[in-house]
N, C-alpha and C positions, 0 to 999 in steps of 0.2 A: 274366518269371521266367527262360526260356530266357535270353535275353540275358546276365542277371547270373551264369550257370552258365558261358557260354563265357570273361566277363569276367576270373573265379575260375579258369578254368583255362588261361586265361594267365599269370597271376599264377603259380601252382602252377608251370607251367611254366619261366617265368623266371626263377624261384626254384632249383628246381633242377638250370635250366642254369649257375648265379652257383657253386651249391657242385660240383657237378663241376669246374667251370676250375678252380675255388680247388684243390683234391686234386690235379685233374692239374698245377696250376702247379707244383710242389712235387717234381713226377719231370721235370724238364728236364735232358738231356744233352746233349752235345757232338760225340757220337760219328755224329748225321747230321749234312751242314751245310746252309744254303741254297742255293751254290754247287751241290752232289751237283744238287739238285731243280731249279734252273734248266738244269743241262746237262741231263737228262731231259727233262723237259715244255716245255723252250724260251724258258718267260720268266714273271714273277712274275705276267702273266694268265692264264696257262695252269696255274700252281700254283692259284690263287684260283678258277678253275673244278672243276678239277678233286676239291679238297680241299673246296669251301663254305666256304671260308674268305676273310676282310676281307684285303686287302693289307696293312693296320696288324696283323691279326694274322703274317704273313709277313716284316716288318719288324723286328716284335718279336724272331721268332724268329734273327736275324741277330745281336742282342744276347744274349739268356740261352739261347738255345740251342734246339730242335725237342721240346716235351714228350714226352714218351717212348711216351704212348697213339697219341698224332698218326703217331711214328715206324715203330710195328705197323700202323696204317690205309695208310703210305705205303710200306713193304712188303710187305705184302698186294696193293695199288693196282699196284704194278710187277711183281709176281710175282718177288719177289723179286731184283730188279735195284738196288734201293739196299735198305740192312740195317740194321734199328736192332739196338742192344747195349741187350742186359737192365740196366736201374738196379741196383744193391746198395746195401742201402742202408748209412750209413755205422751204427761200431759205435758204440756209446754210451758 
């Protein structure tokens, strides 16, 4: 019974690791770059350390840009030495 309880809350879990990304996907901006983050921490293993983040996710962010949550955690992380800009969102 245990077993099938830890089984279930993985599941739960990975679940709603899938709809966070999805939500954060959607606040990507431009305004950090990857470049900013390799001159800091020295190189995209020391990004991927430091963040818990896949080098494919580091990659990505080369293309659509450093999601914006991400951008506050890597702010925070420098103490303020690199700077995410608040998303607006567009008007309708």
């Amino acid at each position: 019974m245990a077993g099938c309880q830890v089984g279930f809350t993985k599941i739960i879990k990975k679940t709603l690791l899938r709809v966070v990304d999805k939500c954060a996907a959607r606040c990507f901006t431009r305004s950090m770059k990857v470049q900013d983050l390799i001159k800091y921490f020295g190189s995209t293993t020391a990004i991927t350390a430091a963040l818990g983040v896949s080098r494919a996710a580091v990659s990505q962010w080369r293309k659509v840009g450093i999601p914006a949550l991400r951008q506050y955690q890597i702010e925070a992380l420098t103490k303020g030495k690199l700077r995410a800009k608040p998303v607006k969102k567009k008007p309708k």
